[in-house]
VOVO-632919 format. One record per residue: x, y, z of N, C-alpha, C in turn; residue in one letter. Coordinates in steps of 0.2 Angstrom, whole numbers, plus 5000, padded with zeros to 4 digits. Each point is the difference from the previous one (the first is absolute). Layout:
<batis>
XYZXYZXYZA;...
</batis>
This chain:
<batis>
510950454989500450065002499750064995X;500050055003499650074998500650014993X;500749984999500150014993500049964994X;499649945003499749954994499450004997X;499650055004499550044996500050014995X;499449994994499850014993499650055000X;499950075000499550055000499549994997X;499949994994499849984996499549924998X;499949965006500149945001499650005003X;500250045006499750015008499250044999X;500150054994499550024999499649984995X;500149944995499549984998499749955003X;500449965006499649955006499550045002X;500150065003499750045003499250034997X;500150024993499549984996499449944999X;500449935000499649965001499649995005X;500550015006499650015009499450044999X;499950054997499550025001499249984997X;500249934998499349954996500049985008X;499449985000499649975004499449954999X;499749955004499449964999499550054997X;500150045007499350085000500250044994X;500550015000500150044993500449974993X;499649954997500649954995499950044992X;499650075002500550054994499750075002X;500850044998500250065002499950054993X;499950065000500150054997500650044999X;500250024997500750044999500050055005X;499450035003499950055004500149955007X;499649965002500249945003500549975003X;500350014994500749965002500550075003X;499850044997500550065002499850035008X;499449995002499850025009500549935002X;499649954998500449935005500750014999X;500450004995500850025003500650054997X;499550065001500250055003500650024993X;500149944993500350034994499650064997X;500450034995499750034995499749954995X;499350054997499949974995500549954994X;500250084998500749974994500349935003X;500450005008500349945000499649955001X;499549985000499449945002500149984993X;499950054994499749984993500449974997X;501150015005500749984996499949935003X;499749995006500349935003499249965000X;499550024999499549964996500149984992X;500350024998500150004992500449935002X;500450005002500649965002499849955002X;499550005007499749925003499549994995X;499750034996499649974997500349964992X;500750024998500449964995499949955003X;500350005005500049935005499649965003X;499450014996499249965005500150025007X;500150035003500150035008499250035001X;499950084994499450024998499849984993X;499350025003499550004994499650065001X;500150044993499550064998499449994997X;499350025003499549975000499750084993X;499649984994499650024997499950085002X;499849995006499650075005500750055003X;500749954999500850045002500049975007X;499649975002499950005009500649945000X;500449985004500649955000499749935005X;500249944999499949965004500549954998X;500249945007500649974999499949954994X;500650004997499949954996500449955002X;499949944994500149915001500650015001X;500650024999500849985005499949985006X;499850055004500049975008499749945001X;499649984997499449945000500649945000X;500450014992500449945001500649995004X;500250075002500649985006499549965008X;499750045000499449985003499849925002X;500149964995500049935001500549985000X;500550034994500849985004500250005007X;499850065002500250015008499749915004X;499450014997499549965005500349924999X;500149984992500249944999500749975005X;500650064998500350005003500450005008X;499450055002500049995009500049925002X;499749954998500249975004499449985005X;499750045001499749985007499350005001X;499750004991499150005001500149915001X;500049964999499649935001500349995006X;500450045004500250005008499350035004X;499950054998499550065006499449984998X;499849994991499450005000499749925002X;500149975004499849925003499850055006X;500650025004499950015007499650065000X;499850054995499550055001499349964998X;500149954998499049974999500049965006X;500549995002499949955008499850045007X;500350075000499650065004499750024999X;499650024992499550024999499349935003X;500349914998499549985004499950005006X;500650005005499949975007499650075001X;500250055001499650075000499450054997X;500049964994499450034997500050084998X;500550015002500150074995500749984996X;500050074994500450024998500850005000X;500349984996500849985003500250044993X;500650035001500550044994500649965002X;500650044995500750015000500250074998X;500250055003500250064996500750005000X;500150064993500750005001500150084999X;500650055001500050065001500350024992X;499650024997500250044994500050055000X;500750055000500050085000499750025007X;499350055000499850035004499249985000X;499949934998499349975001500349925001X;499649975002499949915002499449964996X;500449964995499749974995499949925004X;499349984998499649935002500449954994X;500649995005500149944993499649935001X;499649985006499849924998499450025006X;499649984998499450005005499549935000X;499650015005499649945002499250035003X;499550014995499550055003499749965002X;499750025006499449965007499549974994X;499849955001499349944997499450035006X;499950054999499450065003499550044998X;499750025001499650044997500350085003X;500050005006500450095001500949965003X;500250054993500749985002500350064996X;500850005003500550054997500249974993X;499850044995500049964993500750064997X;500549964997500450034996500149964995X;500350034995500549934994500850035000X;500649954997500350005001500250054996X;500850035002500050064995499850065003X;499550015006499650054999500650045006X;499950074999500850045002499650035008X;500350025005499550045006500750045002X;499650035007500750055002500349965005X;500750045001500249965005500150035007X;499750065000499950025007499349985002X;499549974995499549995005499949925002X;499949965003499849935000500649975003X;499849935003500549965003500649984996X;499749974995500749984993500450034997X;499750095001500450064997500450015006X;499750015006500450035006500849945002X;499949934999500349955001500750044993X;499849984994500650014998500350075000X;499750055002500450055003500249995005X;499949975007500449985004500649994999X;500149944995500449945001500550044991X;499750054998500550034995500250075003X;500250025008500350015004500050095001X;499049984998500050075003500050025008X;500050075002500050005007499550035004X;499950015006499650025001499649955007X;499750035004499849955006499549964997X;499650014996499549984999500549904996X;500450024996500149944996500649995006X;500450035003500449955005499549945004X;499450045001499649955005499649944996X;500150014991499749944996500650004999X;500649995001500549945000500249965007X;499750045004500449985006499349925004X;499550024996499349965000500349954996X;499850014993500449954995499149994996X;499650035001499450054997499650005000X;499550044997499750054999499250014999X;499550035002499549984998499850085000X;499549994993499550085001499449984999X;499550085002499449975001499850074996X;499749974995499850084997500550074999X;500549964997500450054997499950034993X;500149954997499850014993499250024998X;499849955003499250004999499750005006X;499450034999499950005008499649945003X;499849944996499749955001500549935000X;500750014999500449934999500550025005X;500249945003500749995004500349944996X;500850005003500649974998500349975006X;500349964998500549985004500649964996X;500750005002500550034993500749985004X;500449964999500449995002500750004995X;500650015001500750004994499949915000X;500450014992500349944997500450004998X;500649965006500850034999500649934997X;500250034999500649954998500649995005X;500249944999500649955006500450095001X;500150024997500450085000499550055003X;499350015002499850044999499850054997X;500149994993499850034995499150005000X;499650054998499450004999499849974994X;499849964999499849974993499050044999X;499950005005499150045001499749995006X;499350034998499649985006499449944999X;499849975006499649954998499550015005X;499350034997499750015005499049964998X;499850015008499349974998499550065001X;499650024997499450065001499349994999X;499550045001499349985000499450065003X;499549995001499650055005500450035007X;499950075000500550005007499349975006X;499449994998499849995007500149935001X;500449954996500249945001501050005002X;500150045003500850025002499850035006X;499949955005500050025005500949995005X;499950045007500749985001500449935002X;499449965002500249924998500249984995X;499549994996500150004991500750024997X;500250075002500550034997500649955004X;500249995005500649955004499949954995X;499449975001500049914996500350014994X;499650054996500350014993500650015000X;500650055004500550015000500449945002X;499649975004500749945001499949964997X;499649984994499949954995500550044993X;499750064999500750044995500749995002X;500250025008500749985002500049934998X;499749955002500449924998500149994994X;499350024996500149994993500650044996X;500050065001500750034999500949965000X;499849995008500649955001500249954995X;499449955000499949954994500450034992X;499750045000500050024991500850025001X;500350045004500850025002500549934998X;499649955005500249955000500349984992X;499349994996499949954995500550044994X;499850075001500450054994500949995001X;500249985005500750005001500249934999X;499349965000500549934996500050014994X;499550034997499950004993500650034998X;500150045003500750064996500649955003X;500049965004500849964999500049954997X;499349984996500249934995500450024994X;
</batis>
């Protein structure tokens, strides 16, 4: 609710949103274009995340993330639950397939690769885990904007599908195919998707691959809802 809001809180998350893969350090000039603070307030609430290991102030003044998030970062991970779940079933679609298999999940206003299975190829869509993208471009970002109940024709018709495939959104040489991983509730847990060459996504291709992520999806829904009743 809008009166349980931290002002102050909201704006030092905000702060750290603006680190990126592409940009994993910012200038105090830097940080003030990406979020629109005044200098002065950047320098009260970087003092602050960096008591906190949140930042690090580098030598040159340039800022970059520092080691806290790393360790909530594996608490998160340890504690979800669900890597020795997904990572089997993503190296089992990366083999039957031969491309690339993820898991995303919606962090803020980007989508973080938490578990992946890169193709045993020589051209393939290569990521590592960890690594942040957007969520307006590609299958795995448009999936959990769907299913986090944005509106708009475009994502009624990737819910009403059940999903999603792009071809050269992001990049203009890889396609996706992306479908939700939801819970006995519905709840999103992420996306699981498989990508590669888009001149290997053809519209056959894209079905097969989609009704192989639908089943697998179902499975994993399955498994995660016994595991949470033992």
């Amino acid at each position: 609710m809008a009166n349980d809001r931290v002002e102050a809180v909201e704006r030092a998350l905000e702060l750290l949103n603006c680190f990126s893969n592409e940009h994993p350090t910012l200038s105090l000039k830097q940080l003030a274009e990406q979020s629109g603070f005044y200098k002065s307030t950047i320098l009260r609430l970087a003092a602050s995340l960096e008591r906190f290991g949140y930042l690090h102030r580098q030598a040159d003044g340039n800022y970059r993330i520092g080691a806290t998030p790393l360790r909530l970062g594996e608490i998160y991970r340890k504690n979800l639950n669900i890597g020795d779940i997904i990572q089997p079933v993503l190296a089992e679609l990366r083999d039957r397939f031969n491309e690339s298999a993820a898991f995303y999940i919606r962090t803020g206003n980007t989508r973080t690769c938490l578990y992946r299975a890169n193709a045993r190829r020589a051209i393939r869509h290569q990521l590592e885990e960890g690594h942040q993208l957007p969520l307006e471009q590609g299958a795995a970002g448009r999936v959990l904007l769907a299913w986090s109940g944005a509106e708009g024709e475009t994502y009624q018709q990737i819910r009403s599908r059940g999903w999603y495939a792009s071809l050269g959104e992001r990049d203009p040489e890889v396609a996706a195919v992306a479908v939700p991983l939801l819970s006995a509730e519905k709840h999103l847990h992420g996306a699981l998707s498989v990508s590669g060459p888009i001149s290997r996504f053809e519209s056959s291709r894209q079905q097969e691959l989609a009704a192989a992520l639908l089943t697998v999806a179902a499975g994993l829904s399955t498994t995660l809802m016994s595991r949470s009743s033992c």
